[in-house]
MDAnalysis code that builds the backbone (N, CA, C; Angstrom):
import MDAnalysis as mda
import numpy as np

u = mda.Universe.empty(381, n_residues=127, atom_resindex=np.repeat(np.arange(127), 3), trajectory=True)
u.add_TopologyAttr("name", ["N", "CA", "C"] * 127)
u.add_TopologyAttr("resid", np.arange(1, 128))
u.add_TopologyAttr("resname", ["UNK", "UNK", "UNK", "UNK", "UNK", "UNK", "UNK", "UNK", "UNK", "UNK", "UNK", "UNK", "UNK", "UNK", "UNK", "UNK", "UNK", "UNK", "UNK", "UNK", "UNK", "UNK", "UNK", "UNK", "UNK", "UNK", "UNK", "UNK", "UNK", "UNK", "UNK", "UNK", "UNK", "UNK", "UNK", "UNK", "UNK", "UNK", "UNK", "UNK", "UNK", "UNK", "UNK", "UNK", "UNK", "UNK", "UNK", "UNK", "UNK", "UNK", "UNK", "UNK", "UNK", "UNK", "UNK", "UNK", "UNK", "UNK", "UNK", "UNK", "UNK", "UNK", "UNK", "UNK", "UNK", "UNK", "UNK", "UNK", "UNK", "UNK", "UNK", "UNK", "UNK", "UNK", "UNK", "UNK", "UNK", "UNK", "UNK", "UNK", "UNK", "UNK", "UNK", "UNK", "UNK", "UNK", "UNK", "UNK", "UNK", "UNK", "UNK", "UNK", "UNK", "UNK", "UNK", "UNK", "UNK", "UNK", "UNK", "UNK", "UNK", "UNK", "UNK", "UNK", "UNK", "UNK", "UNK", "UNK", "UNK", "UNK", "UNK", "UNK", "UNK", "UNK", "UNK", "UNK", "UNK", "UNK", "UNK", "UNK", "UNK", "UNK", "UNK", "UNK", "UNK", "UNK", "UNK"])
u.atoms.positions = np.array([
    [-92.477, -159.300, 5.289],
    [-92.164, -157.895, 5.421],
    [-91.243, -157.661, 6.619],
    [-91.136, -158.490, 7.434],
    [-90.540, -158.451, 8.510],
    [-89.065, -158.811, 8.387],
    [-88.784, -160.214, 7.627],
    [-87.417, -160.149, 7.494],
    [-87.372, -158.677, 6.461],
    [-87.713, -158.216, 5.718],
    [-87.255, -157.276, 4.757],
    [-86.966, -156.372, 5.537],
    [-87.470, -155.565, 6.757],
    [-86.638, -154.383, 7.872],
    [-85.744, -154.842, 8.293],
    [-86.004, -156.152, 8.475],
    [-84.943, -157.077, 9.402],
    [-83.465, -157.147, 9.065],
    [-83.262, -157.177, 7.224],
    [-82.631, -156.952, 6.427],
    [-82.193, -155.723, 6.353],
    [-82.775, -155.099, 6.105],
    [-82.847, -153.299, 6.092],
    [-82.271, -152.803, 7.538],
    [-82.952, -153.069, 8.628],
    [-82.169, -152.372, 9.823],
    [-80.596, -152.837, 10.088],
    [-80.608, -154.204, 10.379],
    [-79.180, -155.227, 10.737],
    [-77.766, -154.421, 9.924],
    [-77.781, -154.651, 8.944],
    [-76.677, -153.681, 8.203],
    [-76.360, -152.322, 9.037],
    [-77.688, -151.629, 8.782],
    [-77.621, -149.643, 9.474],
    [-77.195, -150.045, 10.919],
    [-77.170, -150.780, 11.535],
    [-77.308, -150.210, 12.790],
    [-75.998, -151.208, 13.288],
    [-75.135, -152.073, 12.622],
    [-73.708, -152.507, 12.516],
    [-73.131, -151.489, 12.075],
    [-73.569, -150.977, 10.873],
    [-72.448, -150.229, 10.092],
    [-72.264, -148.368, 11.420],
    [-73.157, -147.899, 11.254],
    [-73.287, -146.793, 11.752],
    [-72.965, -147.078, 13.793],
    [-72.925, -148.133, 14.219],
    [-72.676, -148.405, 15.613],
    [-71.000, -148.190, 15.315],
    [-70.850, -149.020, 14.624],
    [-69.104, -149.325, 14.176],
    [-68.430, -147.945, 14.001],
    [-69.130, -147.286, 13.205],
    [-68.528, -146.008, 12.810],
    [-68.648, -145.237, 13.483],
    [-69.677, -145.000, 14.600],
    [-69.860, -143.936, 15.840],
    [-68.530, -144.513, 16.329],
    [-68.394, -145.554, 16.866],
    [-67.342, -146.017, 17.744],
    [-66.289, -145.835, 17.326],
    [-65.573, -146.072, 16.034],
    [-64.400, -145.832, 15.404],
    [-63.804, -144.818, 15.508],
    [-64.725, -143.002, 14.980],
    [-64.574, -142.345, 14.436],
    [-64.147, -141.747, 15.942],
    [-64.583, -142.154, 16.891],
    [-64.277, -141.477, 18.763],
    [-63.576, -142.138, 18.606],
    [-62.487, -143.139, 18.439],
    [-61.496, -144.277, 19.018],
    [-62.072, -144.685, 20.299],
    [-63.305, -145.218, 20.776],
    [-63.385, -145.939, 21.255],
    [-63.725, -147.620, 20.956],
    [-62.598, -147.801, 21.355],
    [-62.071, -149.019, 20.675],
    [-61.967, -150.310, 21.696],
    [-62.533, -149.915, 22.924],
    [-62.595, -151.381, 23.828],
    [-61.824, -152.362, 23.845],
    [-60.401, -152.100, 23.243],
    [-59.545, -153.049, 23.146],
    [-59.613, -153.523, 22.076],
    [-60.548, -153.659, 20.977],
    [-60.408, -154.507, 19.869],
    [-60.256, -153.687, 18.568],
    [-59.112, -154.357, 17.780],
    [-58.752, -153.479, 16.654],
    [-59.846, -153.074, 15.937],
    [-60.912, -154.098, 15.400],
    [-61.828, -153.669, 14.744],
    [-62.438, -152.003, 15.393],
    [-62.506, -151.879, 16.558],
    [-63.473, -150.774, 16.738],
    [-62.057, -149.294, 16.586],
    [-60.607, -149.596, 16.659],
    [-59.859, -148.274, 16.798],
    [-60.027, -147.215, 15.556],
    [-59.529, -146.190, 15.584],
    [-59.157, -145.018, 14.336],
    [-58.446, -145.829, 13.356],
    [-57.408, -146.387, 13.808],
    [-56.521, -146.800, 12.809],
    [-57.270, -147.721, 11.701],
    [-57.740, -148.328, 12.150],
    [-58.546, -149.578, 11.235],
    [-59.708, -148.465, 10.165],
    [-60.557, -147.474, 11.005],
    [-61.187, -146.448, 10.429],
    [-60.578, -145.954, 9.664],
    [-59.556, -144.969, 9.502],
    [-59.071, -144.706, 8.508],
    [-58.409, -144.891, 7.433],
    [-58.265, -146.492, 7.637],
    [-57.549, -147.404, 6.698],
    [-58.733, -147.738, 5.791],
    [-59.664, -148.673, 6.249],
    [-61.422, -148.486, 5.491],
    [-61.877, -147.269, 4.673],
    [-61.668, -145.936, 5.082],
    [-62.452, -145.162, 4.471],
    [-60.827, -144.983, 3.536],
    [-60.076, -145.349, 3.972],
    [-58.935, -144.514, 2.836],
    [-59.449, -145.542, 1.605],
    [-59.363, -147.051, 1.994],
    [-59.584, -148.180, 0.886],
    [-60.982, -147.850, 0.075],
    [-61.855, -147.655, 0.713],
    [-62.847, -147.153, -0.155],
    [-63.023, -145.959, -0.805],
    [-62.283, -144.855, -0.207],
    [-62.119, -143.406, -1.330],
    [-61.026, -143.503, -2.452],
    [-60.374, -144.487, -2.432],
    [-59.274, -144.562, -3.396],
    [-60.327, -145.662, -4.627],
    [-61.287, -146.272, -3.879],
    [-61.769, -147.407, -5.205],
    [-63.213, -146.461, -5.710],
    [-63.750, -145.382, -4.842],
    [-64.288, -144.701, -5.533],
    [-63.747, -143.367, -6.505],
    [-62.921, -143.249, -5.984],
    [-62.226, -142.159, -6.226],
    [-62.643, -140.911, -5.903],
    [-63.223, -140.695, -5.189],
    [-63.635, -139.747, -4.147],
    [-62.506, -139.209, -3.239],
    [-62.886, -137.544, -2.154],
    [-62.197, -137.600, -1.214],
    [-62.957, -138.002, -0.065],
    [-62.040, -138.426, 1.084],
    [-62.141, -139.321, 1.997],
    [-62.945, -138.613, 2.840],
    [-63.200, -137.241, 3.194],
    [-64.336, -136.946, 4.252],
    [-65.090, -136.686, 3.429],
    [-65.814, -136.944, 2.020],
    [-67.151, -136.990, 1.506],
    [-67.783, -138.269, 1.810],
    [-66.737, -139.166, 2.230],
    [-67.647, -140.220, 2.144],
    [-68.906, -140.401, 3.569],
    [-68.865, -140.242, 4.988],
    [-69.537, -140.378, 5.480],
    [-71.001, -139.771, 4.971],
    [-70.963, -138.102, 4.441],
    [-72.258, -137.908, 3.837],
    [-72.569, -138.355, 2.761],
    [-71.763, -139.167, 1.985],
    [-72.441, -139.986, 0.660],
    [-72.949, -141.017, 0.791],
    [-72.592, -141.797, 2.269],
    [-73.209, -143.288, 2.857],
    [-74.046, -142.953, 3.582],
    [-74.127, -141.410, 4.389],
    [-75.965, -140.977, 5.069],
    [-76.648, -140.966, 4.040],
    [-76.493, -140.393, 2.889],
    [-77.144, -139.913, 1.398],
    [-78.023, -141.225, 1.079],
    [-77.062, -142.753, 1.379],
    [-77.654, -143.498, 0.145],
    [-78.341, -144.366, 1.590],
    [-77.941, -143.753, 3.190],
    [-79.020, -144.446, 3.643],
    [-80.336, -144.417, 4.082],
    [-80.091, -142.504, 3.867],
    [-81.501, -142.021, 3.725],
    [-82.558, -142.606, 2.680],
    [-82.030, -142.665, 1.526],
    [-82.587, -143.131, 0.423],
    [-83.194, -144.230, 0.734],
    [-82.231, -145.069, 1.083],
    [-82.866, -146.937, 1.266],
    [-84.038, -146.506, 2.042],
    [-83.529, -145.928, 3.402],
    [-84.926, -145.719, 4.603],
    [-86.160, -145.259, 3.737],
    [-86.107, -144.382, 3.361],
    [-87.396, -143.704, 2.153],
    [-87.917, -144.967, 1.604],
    [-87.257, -145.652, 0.788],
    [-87.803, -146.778, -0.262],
    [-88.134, -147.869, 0.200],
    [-87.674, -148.377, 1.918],
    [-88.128, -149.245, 2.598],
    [-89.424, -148.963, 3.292],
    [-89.309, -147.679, 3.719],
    [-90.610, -146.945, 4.285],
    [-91.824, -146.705, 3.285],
    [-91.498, -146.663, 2.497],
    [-92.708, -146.761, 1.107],
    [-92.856, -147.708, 0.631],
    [-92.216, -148.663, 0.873],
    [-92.813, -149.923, 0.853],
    [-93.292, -150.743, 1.664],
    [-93.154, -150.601, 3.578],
    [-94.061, -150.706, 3.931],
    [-95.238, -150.253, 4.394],
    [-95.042, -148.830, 3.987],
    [-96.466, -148.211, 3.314],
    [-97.464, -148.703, 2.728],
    [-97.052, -148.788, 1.695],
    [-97.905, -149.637, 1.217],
    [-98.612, -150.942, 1.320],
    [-97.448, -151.545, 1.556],
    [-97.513, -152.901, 2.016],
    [-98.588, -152.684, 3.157],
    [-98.762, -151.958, 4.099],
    [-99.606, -151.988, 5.482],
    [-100.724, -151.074, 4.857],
    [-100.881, -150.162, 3.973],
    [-102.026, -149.105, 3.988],
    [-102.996, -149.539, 3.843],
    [-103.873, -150.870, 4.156],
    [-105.114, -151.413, 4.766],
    [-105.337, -151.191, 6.396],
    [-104.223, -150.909, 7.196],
    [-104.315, -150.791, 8.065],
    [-104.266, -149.355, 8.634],
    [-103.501, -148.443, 8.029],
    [-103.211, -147.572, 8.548],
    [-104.121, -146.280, 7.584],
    [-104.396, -146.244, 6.620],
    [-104.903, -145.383, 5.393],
    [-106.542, -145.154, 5.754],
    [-107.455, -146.097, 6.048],
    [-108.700, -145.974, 6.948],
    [-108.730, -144.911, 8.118],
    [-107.851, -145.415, 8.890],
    [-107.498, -144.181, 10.097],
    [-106.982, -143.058, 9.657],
    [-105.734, -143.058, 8.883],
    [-105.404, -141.289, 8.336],
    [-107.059, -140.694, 7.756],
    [-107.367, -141.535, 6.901],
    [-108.813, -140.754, 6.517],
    [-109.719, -140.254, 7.550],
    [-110.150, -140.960, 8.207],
    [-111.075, -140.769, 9.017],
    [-110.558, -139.588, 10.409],
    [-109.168, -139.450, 10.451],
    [-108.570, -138.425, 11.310],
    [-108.520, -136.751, 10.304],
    [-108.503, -137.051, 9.320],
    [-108.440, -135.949, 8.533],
    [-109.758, -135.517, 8.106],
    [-110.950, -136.509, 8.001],
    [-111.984, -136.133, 7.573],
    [-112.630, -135.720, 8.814],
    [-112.413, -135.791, 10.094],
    [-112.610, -135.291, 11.336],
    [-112.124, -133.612, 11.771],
    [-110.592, -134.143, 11.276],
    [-110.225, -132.274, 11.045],
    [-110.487, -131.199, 10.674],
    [-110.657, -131.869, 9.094],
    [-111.853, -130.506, 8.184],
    [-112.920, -130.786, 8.335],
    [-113.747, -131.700, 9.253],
    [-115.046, -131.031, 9.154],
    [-115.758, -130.358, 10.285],
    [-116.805, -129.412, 10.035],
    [-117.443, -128.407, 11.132],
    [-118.310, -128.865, 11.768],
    [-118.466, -129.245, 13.152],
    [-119.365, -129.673, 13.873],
    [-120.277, -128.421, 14.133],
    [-119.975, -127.646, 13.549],
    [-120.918, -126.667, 14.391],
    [-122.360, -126.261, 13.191],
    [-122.435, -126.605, 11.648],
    [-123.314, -126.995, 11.211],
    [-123.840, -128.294, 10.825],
    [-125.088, -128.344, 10.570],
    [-126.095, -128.916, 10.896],
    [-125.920, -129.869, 9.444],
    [-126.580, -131.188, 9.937],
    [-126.694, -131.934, 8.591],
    [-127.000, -130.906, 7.109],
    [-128.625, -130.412, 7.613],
    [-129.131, -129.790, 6.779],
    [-128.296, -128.788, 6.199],
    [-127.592, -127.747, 6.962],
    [-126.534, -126.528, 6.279],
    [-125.469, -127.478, 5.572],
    [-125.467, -128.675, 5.481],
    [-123.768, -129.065, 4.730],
    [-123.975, -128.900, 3.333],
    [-125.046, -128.847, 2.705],
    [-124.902, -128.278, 1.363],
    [-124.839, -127.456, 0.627],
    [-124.952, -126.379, 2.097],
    [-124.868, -125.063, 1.659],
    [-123.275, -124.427, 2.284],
    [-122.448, -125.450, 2.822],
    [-121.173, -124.801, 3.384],
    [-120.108, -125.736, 2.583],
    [-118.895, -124.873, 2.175],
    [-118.031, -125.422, 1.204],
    [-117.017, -126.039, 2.256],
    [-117.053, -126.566, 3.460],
    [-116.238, -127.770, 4.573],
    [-115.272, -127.253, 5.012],
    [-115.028, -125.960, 4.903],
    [-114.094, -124.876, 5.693],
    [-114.519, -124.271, 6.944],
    [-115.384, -124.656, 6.859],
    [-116.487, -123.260, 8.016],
    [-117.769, -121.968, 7.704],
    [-116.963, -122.003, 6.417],
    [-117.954, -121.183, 5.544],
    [-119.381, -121.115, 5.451],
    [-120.093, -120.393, 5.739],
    [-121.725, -120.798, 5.295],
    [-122.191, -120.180, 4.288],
    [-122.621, -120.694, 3.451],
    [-123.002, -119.564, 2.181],
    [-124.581, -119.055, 2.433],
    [-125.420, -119.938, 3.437],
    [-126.872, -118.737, 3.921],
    [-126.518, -117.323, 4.616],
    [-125.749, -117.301, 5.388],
    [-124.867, -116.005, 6.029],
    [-124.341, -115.390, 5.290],
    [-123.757, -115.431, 3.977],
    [-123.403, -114.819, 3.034],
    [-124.580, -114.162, 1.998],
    [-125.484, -114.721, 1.841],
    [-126.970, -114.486, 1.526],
    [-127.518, -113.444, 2.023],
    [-127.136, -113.467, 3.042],
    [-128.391, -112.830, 4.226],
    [-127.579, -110.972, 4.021],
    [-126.774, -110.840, 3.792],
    [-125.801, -109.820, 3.385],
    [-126.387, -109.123, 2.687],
    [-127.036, -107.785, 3.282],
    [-127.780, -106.380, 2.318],
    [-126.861, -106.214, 0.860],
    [-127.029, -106.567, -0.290],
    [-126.767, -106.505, -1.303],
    [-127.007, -104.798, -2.096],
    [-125.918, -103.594, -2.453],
    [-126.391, -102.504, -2.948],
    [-126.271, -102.647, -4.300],
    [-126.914, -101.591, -4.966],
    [-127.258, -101.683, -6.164],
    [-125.913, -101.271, -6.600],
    [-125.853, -101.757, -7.836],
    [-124.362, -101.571, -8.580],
    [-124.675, -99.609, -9.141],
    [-124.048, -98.424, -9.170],
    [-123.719, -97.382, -9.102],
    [-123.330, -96.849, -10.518],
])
């Protein structure tokens, strides 16, 4: 699972370093990082998609959001022995009321609610 982020990050974080740097021309001296080389790349790739050329940066966030999602749900899963015990037990902590009693939990619907207090409520005759 590890090479698989490993895989997954290495690409994002070349590609998107490169392109922060490009798109400023800061270019440190080396052609690879100038504008010129940038806009030669995105021209070569909007002409083979046939796209226009400033859609493309949000169509390559688009598909890297996506990957992130489908990598992240998979190690979701992949880990939810580890982590799915604790979400439960943090959530089953959240909704529940410390302030009744073993005995009242069958009479309260795990909101706070008590349904003996609701009982206890002078009932009038229907009119």
């Amino acid at each position: 699972m590890r090479v698989l982020l490993l895989l997954w990050f290495t690409p994002l974080a070349l590609f998107w370093g490169w392109f922060a740097l490009s798109v400023n021309d800061w270019s440190f001296g080396f052609i690879m990082l100038s504008r010129e080389l940038h806009d030669v790349v995105f021209d070569i790739y909007a002409r083979t998609l046939g796209v226009d050329r400033e859609a493309l940066p949000g169509m390559i966030a688009g598909a890297c959001a996506f990957d992130t999602a489908l990598i992240m749900g998979i190690a979701a899963f992949r880990w939810r022995a580890s982590w799915l015990p604790h979400a439960r037990e943090m959530l089953a902590s959240y909704w529940q009321d410390e302030t009744v009693s073993d005995d009242d939990r069958e009479y309260s619907d795990g909101f706070g609610a008590d349904f003996r207090s609701a009982a206890a409520v002078p009932v009038r005759p229907a009119e």
